[in-house]
C-alpha positions as CSV (number, residue, x, y, z in Angstrom):
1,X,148.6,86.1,96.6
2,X,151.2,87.8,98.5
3,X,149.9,91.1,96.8
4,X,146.6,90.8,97.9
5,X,147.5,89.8,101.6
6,X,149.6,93.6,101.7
7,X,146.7,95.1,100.4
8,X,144.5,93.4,103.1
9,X,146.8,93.9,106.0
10,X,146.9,97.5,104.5
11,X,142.9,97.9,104.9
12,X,143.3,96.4,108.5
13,X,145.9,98.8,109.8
14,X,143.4,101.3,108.3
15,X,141.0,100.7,111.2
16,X,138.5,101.5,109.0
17,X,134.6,101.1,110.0
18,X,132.3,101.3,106.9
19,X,128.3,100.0,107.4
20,X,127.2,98.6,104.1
21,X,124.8,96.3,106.4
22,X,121.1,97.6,105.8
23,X,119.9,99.9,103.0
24,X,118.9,103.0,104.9
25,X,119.2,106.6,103.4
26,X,122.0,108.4,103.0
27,X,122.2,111.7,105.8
28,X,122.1,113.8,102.3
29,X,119.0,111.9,101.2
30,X,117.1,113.0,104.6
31,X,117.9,116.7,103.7
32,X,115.7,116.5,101.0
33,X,112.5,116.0,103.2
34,X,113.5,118.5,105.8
35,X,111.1,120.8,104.8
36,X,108.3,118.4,106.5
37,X,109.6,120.0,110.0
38,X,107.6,122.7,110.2
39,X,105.1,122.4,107.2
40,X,102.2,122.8,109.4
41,X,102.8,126.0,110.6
42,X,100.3,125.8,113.4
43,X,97.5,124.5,110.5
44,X,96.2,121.0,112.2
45,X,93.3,120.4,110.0
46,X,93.5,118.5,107.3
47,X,90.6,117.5,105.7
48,X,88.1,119.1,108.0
49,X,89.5,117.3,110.6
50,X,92.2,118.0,113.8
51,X,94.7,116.2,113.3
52,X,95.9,116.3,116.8
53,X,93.0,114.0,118.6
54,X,92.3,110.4,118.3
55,X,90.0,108.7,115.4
56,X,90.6,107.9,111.8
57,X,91.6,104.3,111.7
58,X,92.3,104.1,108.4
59,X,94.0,107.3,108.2
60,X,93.5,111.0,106.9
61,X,91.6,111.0,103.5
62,X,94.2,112.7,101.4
63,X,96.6,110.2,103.5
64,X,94.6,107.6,101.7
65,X,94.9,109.0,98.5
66,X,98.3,109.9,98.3
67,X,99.4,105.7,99.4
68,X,96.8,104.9,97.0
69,X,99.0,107.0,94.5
70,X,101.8,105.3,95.6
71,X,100.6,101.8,95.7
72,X,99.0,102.5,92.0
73,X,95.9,101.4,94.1
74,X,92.0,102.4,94.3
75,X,91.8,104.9,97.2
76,X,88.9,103.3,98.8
77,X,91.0,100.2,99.5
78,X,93.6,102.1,101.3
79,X,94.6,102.5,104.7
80,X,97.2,104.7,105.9
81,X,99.2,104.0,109.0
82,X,102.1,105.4,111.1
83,X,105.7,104.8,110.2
84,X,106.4,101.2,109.6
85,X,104.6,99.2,106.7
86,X,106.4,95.9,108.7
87,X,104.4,96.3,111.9
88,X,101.3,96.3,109.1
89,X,102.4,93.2,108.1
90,X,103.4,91.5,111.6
91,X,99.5,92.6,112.8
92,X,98.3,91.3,109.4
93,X,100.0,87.9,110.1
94,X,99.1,88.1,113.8
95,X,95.5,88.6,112.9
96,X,95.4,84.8,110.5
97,X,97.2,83.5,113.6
98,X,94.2,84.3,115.3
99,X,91.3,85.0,113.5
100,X,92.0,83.4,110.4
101,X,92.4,84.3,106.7
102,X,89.3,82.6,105.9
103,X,87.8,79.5,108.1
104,X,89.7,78.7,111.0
105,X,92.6,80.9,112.7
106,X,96.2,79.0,111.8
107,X,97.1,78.6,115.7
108,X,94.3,75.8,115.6
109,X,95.9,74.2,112.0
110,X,98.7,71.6,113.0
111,X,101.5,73.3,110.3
112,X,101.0,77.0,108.8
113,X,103.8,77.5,105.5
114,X,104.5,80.6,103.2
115,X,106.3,80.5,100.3
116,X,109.8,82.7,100.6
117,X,111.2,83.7,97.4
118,X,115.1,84.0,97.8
119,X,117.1,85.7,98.0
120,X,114.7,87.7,99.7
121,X,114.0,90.1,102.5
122,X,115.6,88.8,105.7
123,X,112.2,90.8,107.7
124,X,110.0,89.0,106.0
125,X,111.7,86.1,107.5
126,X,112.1,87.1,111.4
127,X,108.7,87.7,111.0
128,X,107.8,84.2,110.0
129,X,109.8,82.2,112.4
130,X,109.1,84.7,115.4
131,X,105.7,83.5,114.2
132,X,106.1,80.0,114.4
133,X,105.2,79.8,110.3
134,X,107.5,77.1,108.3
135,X,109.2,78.8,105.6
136,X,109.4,77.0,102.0
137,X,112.3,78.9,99.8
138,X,111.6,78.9,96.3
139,X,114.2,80.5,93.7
140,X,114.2,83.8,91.9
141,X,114.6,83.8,88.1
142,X,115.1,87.1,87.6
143,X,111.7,87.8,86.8
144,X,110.3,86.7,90.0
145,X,109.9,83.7,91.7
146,X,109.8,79.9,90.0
147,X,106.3,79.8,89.4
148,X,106.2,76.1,88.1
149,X,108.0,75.3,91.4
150,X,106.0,77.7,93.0
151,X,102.4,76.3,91.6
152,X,103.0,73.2,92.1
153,X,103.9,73.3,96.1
154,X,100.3,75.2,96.5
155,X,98.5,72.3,94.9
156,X,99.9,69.7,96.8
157,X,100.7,71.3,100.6
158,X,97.5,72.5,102.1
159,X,99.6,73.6,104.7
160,X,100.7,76.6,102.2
161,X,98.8,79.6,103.5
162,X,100.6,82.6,101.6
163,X,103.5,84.1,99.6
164,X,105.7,86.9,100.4
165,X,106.7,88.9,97.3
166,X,108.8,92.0,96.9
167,X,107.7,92.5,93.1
168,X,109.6,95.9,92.0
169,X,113.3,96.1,92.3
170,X,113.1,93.2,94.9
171,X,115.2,93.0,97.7
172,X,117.9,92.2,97.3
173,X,118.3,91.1,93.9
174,X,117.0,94.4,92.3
175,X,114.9,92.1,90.0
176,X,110.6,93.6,89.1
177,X,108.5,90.4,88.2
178,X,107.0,90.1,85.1
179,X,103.0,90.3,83.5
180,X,103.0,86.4,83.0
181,X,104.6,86.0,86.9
182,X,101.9,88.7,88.6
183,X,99.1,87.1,87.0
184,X,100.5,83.6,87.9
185,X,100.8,84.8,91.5
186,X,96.7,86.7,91.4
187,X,96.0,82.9,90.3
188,X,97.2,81.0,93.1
189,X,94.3,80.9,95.2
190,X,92.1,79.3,92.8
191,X,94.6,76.3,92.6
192,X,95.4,76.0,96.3
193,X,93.5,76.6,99.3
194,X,90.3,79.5,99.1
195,X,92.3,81.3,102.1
196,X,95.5,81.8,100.6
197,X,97.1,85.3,100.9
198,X,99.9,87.1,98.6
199,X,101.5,89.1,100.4
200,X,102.7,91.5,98.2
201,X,105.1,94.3,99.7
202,X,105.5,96.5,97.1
203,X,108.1,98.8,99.6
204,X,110.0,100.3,95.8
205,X,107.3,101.2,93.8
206,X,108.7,104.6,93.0
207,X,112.5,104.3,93.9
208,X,114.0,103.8,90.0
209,X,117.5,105.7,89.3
210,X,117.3,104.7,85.7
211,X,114.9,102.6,82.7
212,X,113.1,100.5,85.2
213,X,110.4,97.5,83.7
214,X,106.9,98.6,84.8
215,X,104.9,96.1,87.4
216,X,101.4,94.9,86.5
217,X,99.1,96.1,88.2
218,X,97.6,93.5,90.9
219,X,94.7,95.0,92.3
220,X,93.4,95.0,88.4
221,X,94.7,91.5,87.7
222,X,93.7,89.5,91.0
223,X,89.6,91.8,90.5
224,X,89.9,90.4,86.8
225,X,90.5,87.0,88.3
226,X,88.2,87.6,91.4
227,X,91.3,86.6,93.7
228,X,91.0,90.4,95.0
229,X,90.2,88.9,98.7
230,X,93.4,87.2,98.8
231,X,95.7,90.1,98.1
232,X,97.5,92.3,100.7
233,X,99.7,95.2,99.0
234,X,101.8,97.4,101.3
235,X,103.9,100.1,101.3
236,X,105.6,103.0,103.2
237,X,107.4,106.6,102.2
238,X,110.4,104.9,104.6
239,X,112.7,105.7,101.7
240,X,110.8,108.4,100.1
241,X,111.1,110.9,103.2
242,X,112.4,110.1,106.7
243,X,113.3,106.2,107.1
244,X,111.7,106.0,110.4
245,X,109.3,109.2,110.5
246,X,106.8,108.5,107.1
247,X,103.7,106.8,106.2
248,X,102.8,103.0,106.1
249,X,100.3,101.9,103.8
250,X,98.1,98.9,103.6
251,X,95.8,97.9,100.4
252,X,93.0,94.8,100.6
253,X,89.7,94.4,99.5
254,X,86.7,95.4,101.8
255,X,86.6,91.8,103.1
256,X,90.4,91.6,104.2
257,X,90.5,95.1,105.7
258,X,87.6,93.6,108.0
259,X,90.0,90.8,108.9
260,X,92.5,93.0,109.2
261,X,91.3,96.0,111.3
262,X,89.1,93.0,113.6
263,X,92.9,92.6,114.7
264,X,94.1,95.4,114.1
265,X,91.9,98.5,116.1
266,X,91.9,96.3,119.4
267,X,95.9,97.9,119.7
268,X,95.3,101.8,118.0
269,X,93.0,103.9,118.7
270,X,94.7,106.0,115.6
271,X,97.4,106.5,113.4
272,X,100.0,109.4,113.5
273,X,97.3,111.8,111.8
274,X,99.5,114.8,112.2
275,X,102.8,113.3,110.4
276,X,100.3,112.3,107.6
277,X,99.6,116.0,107.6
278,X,103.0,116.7,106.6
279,X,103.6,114.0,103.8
280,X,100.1,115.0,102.3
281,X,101.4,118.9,102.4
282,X,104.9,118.0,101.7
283,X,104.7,115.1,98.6
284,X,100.9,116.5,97.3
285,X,100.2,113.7,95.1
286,X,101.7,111.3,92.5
287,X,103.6,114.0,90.4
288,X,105.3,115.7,93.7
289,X,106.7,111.8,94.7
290,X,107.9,111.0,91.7
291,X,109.7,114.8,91.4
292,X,111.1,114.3,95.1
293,X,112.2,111.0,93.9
294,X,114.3,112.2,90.9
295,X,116.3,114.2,93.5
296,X,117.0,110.8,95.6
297,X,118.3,109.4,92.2
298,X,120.6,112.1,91.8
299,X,122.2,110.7,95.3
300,X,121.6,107.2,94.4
301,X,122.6,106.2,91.1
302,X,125.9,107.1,91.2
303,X,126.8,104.8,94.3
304,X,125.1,101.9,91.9
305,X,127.3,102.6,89.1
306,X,130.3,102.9,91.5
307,X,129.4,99.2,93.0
308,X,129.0,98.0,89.1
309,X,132.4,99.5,88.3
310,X,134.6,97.5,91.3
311,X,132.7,94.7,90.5
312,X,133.3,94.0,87.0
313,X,137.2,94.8,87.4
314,X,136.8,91.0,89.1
315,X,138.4,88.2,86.9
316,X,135.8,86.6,85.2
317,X,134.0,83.5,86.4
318,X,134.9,84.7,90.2
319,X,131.5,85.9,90.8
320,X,128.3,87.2,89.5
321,X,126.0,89.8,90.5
322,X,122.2,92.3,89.6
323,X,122.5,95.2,88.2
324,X,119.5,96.6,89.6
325,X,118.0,100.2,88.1
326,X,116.0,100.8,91.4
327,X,115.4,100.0,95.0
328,X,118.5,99.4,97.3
329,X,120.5,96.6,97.0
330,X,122.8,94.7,95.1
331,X,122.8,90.6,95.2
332,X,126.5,89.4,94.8
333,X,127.0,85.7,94.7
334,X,130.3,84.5,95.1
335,X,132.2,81.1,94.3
336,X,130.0,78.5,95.7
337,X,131.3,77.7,99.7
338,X,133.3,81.8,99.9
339,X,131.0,84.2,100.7
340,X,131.3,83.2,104.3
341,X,135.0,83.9,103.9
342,X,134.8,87.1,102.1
343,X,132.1,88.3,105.0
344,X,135.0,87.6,107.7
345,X,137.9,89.3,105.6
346,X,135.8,92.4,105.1
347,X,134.7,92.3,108.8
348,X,138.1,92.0,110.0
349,X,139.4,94.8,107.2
350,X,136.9,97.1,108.8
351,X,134.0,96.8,106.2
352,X,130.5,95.4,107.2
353,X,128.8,94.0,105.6
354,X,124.6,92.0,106.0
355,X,125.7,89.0,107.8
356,X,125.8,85.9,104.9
357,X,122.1,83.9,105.3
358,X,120.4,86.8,105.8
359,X,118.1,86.8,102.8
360,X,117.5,83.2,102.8
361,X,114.8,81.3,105.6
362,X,116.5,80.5,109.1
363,X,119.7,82.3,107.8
364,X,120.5,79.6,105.9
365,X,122.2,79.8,102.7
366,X,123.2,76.1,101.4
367,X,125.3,77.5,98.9
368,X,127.6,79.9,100.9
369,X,127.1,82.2,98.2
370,X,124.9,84.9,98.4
371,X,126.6,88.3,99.7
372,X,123.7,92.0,99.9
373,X,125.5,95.0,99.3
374,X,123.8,98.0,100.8
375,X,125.3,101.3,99.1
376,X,123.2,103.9,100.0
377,X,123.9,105.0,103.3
378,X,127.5,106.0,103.6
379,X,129.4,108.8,101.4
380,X,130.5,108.6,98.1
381,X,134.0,108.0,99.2
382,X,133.4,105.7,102.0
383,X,131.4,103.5,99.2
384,X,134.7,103.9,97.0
385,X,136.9,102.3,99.8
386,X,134.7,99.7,100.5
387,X,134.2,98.4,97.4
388,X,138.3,98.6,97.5
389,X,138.0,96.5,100.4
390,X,135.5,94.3,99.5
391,X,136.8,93.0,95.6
392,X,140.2,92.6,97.7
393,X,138.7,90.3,100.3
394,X,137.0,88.4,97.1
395,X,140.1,87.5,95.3
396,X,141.5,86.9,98.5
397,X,138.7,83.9,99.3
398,X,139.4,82.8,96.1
399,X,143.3,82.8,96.5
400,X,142.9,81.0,99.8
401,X,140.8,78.2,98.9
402,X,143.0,77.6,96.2
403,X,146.3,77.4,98.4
């Protein structure tokens, strides 16, 4: 005990400020893509069109193609967007609110639910309870969400309208759900209500740094099932290229795009045509995003294994934790009732960290367990002394607790 507290008060004196709170790319990352500045070299048709006037709702053709690519999707049910694949969602949520997924618009239904599977993504929340939706957590098994628990909830609460799923190195728990969960998930809608939505943000589709499981496709399962209408897929090159300067992509069936761009046109006249000039020149196709993305795992890997290699120098039966092999995060769970403790140490020892809650509904973990680590954005070294910091601040819970 009094060896850890002289490390801590060590850290603190450091006044060190490391930001392991969101998973944004690394400074070294973004240099990768700067060849976008200046790609057009004065060029502004793409396509046969000019990219610098209004039109093109759905995007640039080749846009199209190349999120369709991405998404592993048919290009005819692709859109392409500006930057941010959440604002597609928000507008997609925004548009059932007031037109409805199907019969009536859910501001006129007295309760609107989605399913959350946590730990999850702490957006997919805000968005919800900005919303007004109710949020009903369900737990991840490693290879997605409980579907038992999951199935049974839509057959007995009409008021369950959709489910958010993060189905490839999810966030945060690194996990990519099985063949027997996707097609479980394409089914819902035939056992609940004809309306219901998946809402499947499929935001690392391409982001694996080693032997990653493959994801089933669900624009082939849900069209084998004829569930195709009740499937959203989105997507974004936020962490292919520059975070908050890419493409956002939406996939739905004729039907849904209808519902969605009914919404969706009365606020954009068009997307940001010429930056999907750039990607389209920049990434090509399929072959040139999954070569720019070997490069990222160059960067990336290596801050994984780094995470991997603190962690399991903890004494055994302290904590658990993923060991993802794509995407961004790490899920650490602590000693039930400490990770609320460890967040404070760390803040106070100059490491921050996702504030504890954050992947659960209404920032609410019951368990005071459940801790993101974040890795990619700082250096190398900053990574090494946080993770310093943060097993410290673990045994340290643990030590404290006990006394």
């Amino acid at each position: 005990m009094v060896d850890l507290k002289e490390q801590f008060d060590s850290f603190c004196k450091e006044k060190n400020a490391i930001d392991l709170t969101r998973g944004k790319p690394s400074a070294e990352q973004l240099t990768f893509s700067e060849d976008l500045d200046g790609i057009l070299d004065g060029n502004f048709i793409q396509d046969g069109i000019d990219v610098r006037n209004y039109g093109e709702i759905k995007g640039l053709p080749s846009a199209r193609k190349l999120g369709a690519e991405l998404l592993d999707y048919s290009e005819e049910f692709v859109l392409a967007s500006s930057n941010s694949s959440l604002t597609l969602m928000g507008n997609l949520l925004s548009a059932f609110l007031f037109n409805g997924s199907g019969d009536a618009p859910w501001k006129e239904l007295e309760t609107i639910s989605i399913i959350c599977p946590v730990p999850g993504y702490d957006r997919h929340f805000a968005l919800c309870e900005k919303l007004g939706i109710k949020m009903i957590k369900v737990p991840l098994t490693g290879d997605g969400p409980d579907m038992n628990i999951v199935e049974d909830l839509v057959r007995n609460d009409e008021s369950i309208k959709a489910i958010w799923c993060n189905p490839k190195h999810s966030n945060p728990t690194g996990e990519t759900y099985s063949h027997d969960t996707v097609k479980r998930i394409a089914n819902l809608p035939l056992i609940g209500a004809p309306d219901f939505i998946v809402l499947w943000d499929n935001a690392y589709a391409v982001h694996d740094f080693a032997n990653s499981k493959q994801l089933s496709n669900i624009q082939d399962i849900s069209q084998e099932l004829n569930t195709f209408d009740n499937v959203a897929t989105f997507g974004s090159t936020s962490k292919i290229t520059f975070a908050g300067g890419g493409i956002a992509f939406l996939g739905a069936s004729d039907k849904l795009m209808t519902i969605f761009l009914d919404y969706f046109s009365k606020f954009n006249f068009s997307p940001d045509k010429v930056n999907q000039a750039r990607h389209v020149r920049f990434l090509k196709d399929k072959k040139g995003i999954e070569a720019h993305m070997k490069k990222l795992a160059t960067l990336i890997k290596p801050k994984f294994e780094l995470v991997n290699k603190y962690l399991n120098s903890l004494p055994e039966g302290l904590a658990s934790w993923t060991k993802p092999t794509g995407g961004y995060f790490v899920s650490f769970d602590s000693k039930l009732g400490q990770a609320s403790k460890i967040f404070d140490l760390c803040k106070a020892a100059g490491l921050n960290l996702t504030p504890v809650g954050s992947a659960f509904p209404y920032r609410r973990d019951q368990e005071d367990s459940n801790i993101r680590i974040a890795p990619t954005y700082v250096s190398i070294e900053e990574l090494d002394k946080a993770m310093q910091i943060f097993v410290c601040c673990v045994k340290l819970a643990d030590e404290i607790e006990k006394n």
